[in-house]
C-alpha positions, 0 to 999 in steps of 0.5 A: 275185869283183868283176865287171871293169867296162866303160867304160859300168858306169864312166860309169853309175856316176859319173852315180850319185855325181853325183846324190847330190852333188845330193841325190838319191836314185837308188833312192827308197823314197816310193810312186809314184802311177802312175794310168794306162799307156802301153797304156790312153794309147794306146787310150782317149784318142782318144774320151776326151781328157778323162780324161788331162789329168793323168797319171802313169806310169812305166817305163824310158826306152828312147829320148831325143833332145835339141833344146837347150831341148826333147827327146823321150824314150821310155818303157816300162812293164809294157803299152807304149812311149809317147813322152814331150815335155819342155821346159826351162823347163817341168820347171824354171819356176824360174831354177835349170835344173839338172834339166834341163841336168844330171841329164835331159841328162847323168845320167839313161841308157837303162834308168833307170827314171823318173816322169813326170807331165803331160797328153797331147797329139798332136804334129804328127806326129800321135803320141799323147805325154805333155807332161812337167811333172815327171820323177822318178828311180825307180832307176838302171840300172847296166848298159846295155841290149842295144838293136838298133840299125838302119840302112838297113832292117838290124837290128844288135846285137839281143839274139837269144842263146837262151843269153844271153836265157835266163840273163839273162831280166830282160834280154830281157823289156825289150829283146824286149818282145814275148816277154811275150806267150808267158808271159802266154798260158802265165798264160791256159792254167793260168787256163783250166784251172783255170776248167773245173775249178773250174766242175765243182766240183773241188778244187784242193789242194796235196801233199808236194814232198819225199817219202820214197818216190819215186812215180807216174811212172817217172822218176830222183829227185833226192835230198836228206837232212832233218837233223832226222829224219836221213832221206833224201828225194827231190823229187816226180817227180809228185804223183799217189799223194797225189792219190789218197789225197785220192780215198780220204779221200773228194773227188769231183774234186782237182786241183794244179798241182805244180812236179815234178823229174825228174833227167834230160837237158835237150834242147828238150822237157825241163828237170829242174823242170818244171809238171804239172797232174794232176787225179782224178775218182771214179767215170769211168774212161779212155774219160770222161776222154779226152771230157773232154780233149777238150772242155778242150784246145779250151776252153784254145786258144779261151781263149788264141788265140781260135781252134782252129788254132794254128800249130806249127812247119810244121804247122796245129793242130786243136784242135777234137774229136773227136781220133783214136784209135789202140791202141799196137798199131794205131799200130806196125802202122801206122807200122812195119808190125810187129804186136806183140801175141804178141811175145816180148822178144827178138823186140821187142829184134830189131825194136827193133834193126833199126830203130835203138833202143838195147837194153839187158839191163835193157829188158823188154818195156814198155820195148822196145814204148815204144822201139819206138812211140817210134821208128816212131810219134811222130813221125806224130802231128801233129794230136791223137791218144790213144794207148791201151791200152799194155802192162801193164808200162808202166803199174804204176798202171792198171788192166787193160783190161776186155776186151784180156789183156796191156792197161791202160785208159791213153792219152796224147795226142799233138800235133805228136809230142809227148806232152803227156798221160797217163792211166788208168782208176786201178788200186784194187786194193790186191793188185794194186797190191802185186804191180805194186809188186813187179814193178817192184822186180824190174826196178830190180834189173835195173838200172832207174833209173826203176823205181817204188819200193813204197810200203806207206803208198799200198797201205794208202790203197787197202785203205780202199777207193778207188772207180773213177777216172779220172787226167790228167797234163798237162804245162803247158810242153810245153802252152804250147809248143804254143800259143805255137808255141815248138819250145823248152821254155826258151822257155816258162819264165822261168827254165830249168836251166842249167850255173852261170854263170863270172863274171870 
C-alpha cells in the first residue's frame, strides 16, 4: 500500500523534479573521490595545514544558515560533523549563479547527502571549516530527519523513541550519532576475542544453521521444511555438537561466532536471533577453561574501554581476575539459606513454591534447582562470579564431576546478574551420551519444550573417539550490553525482532 505523504515528503519531492529539470542527477552513479574526513580534518590540521589545502569529503548536510551571498553548512560523515563556508560567487565564478541561489538556497534539504570539495580554514570564531569550491549532490533525502531542536537550554523533539529508534535504526545512527560508539566497541569485543584465540592457535570455522536435529542447548526450535528433500529442519539453537565433531576429526581448538535462534520470549536480555561464540579446546577440562575465561573477559574489557572497571547500571564492574567461585549449592545455601544437596523433587517444588516460582508437572529435578537459583541467587551476582558443578539433569552434554555423585564439571559466569557464559568439561562417552540423550526424551514426553532431541549421527562422532575437552558458550550481546553499559539487549543490535510494522 502507498504511504500518505506529509507536506515536507511533498515539498522534498518537488525539489527532486526541479533538480532534474536542471539536468541534474539526484542519485548519481560517478565514484566520489573523498581523500580525507571530518574527524581526521579536525585532529591533524592544527599541526599539519599543509596536508589539506585541497580536500574532498562527503556526508549528509546536518545544518545550513544563509547570509545572502555567503552561508554556513554543516555536514556529517561516517567520523564527524565538520562545518563547511560557502560563497557565491566562488562555487559559481561564472555569471550563471544558479548553483547557488537555486539548487544550495532552495532545493538541497537537511539530510541531502552532498560533496564538497575545497581547502580548510579556521573562521574568526576560530572553528576549523572547509572553505567550499564546489558542492555536489550525492542522493536526495526524501524524508526529514527527526532533529532536536533546543531553546533556552531546553532539548525539544529529540529522537529518543526506543521503539522508533530500534525499527528505523538508519534513522537514529544519524540523528543520535553518538550511538555508533556502542556498536563499534561491540566490533572491538568479537575482533578481541577473536585475536586471543587466533593468538593461541585455534581455529575459526563455520557450522550448519539449518539442521535436522535440534541440538546443544536446551532451548525451543524454530521450525522450517527443505522442499527439495521434502524434510523438515529446524534453525541452530547452538552450534556446539558440530564443534565437537571438529574435535573428533582431529582439531586441537575451533571456534565460531554463530547467528543462533531460539524461539522464545523477547524481554530486555532476550531476542529470538541472537550472537553466540562457542569455542572447544582438546585435552582441558572446566577448572582450565574458567582461567582461561578469565584471562580473555579482562583482555576483552581493556580492549575495548581501556580499563577493567566498566559501569553497569548502579554498579562498578571489576573485570580484573581472579573471579569468585561458588558451587550452585553453595550460592542457594547462601542466598536462600536452603540446602539442597539430598532433596527430593517434591521437596524442591515445595521450597520453589514457597519462594514464588512457578512449578510445573513437567519440572524435574534440574529444572526445579535451575528455578530455585534463578530465584534466590542471580540476582546477588554483581561482580564476576562462576557458578559450578550444576545437577546432572541440567547438563545432558557434561561430564560427571570426578569427585561429587549427582554433579557434572559445569560452570557459568555471572555479571551484574546476568549469565553471560557457559561451560563443561565436554561428556566423550559415547554410552553415556546415548543414555543423557534418553533421559531427555523422557522429559520431553513430560511435556518439555526445550528438552534435547537424540542425535544418533553425534553419538556415532564420539564412538570414534573424542579426547578429553573443554567447551565455552559466550553470549556476545549480553557481552556487549555489559560493557557498553546497555540495560537492553535491542540496544546492542542493530536490527532487534519486532512485531511487523502497519503502514498506513
Amino acid at each position: 500500500m502507498e504511504l500518505s505523504l506529509n507536506e515536507q515528503q511533498l515539498l522534498r519531492r518537488q525539489s527532486l523534479e526541479q533538480l532534474r529539470a536542471l539536468g541534474i542527477d539526484p542519485y548519481p552513479a560517478a565514484l566520489y573521490p573523498v581523500n580525507t574526513t571530518a574527524e581526521e580534518i579536525r585532529n591533524e590540521y592544527p599541526t599539519n595545514p599543509d596536508k589539506f589545502k585541497q580536500v574532498i569529503v562527503a556526508g549528509r548536510m546536518m545544518a545550513r544558515r544563509i547570509m545572502g551571498k555567503a552561508a554556513f553548512a554543516s555536514i556529517q560523515d561516517s567520523t564527524s560533523k565538520i562545518q563547511v563556508y560557502v560563497n557565491r560567487d566562488e562555487i559559481c565564478p561564472e555569471e550563471d549563479k544558479e548553483m547557488y541561489n537555486t539548487v544550495f538556497k532552495k532545493l538541497l534539504d537537511i539530510g541531502d547527502f552532498i560533496g564538497v570539495e575545497g581547502y580548510v580554514f579556521t573562521t574568526q570564531t576560530g572553528e576549523i571549516s572547509i572553505h567550499a569550491s564546489k558542492i555536489t549532490l550525492l542522493s536526495k533525502c526524501l524524508n526529514p530527519l527527526p532533529l532536536p531542536k533546543e531553546k533556552d537550554g531546553v532539548v525539544y523533539d529529540a529522537f529518543t523513541d526506543p521503539e522508533s529508534r530500534a525499527r528505523m535504526r538508519y534513522v537514529d545512527l544519524v540523528v543520535n550519532a553518538q550511538n555508533k560508539e556502542t556498536f563499534i566497541k561491540r566490533s572491538k569485543i568479537v575482533q578481541s576475542l577473536r585475536n586471543t584465540f587466533n593468538d593461541r592457535g585455534y581455529l575459526e570455522v563455520e557450522t550448519p544453521i539449518l539442521q535436522s536435529i535440534h541440538g546443544g542447548a536446551a532451548a525451543r526450535p524454530f521450525e522450517t521444511h527443505h522442499n527439495a528433500l521434502d524434510m523438515k529442519l529446524y534453525l541452530r539453537i547452538a552450534n556446539e555438537l558440530y564443534l565437537k565433531r571438529l574435535i573428533v576429526g582431529g582439531f586441537d581448538g575451533v571456534y565460531e561466532f554463530a547467528k543462533n535462534f531460539r524461539n522464545e520470549g523477547i524481554d530486555r536480555t532476550h531476542n529470538p536471533e541472537f550472537t553466540g561464540l562457542e569455542i572447544y579446546v582438546a585435552y582441558k577440562d572446566y577448572f582450565w577453561m574458567m582461567d582461561f575465561v578469565e584471562e580473555m573477559i579482562e583482555k576483552c574489557a581493556m580492549d575495548v574501554n581501556g580499563s577493567t572497571t566498566a559501569t553497569v547500571g548502579e554498579n562498578e564492574i571489576s573485570f580484573a581476575r581472579p573471579y569468585q567461585r561458588l558451587t550452585m549449592a553453595e550460592s542457594i545455601q547462601k542466598y536462600a539459606n536452603f540446602n539442597i544437596e539430598g532433596k527430593t523433587e517434591a521437596e524442591l517444588g515445595e521450597f520453589a513454591k514457597s519462594i514464588g516460582c512457578e512449578v510445573t508437572s513437567q519440572m524435574g529435578y534440574g529444572k526445579l534447582v535451575d528455578e530455585i537459583f534463578g530465584a534466590s541467587a542471580e540476582k546477588h551476582l554483581i561482580q564476576p562470579t562462576f557458578i559450578t558443578d550444576y545437577p546432572i539433569e541440567m547438563s545432558p552434554l557434561t561430564k560427571k564431576h570426578r569427585s561429587k555423585e549427582g554433579l557434572v564439571e559445569r560452570f557459568e559466569l555471572f555479571v551484574n546478574g546476568k549469565e553471560i557464559a557457559n561451560a563443561y568439561s565436554e561428556l566423550n562417552d559415547p554410552i553415556e551420551q546415548k543414555a543423557r540423550f534418553e533421559e531427555q526424551l523422557v522429559l520431553a514426553a513430560r511435556g518439555d519444550e526445550e528438552a534435547m532431541a537424540m542425535d544418533s549421527d553425534f553419538i556415532r562422532a564420539l564412538e570414534y573417539g573424542m579426547p578429553p575437552t573443554s567447551g565455552l558458550g559466550v553470549g556476545i550481546d549480553r557481552l556487549t550490553m555489559m560493557l557498553t553499559n546497555q540495560s537492553s539487549i535491542q540496544e546492542v543490535l542493530f536490527f532487534p525482532q519486532m512485531r511487523q510494522e502497519k503502514f498506513d
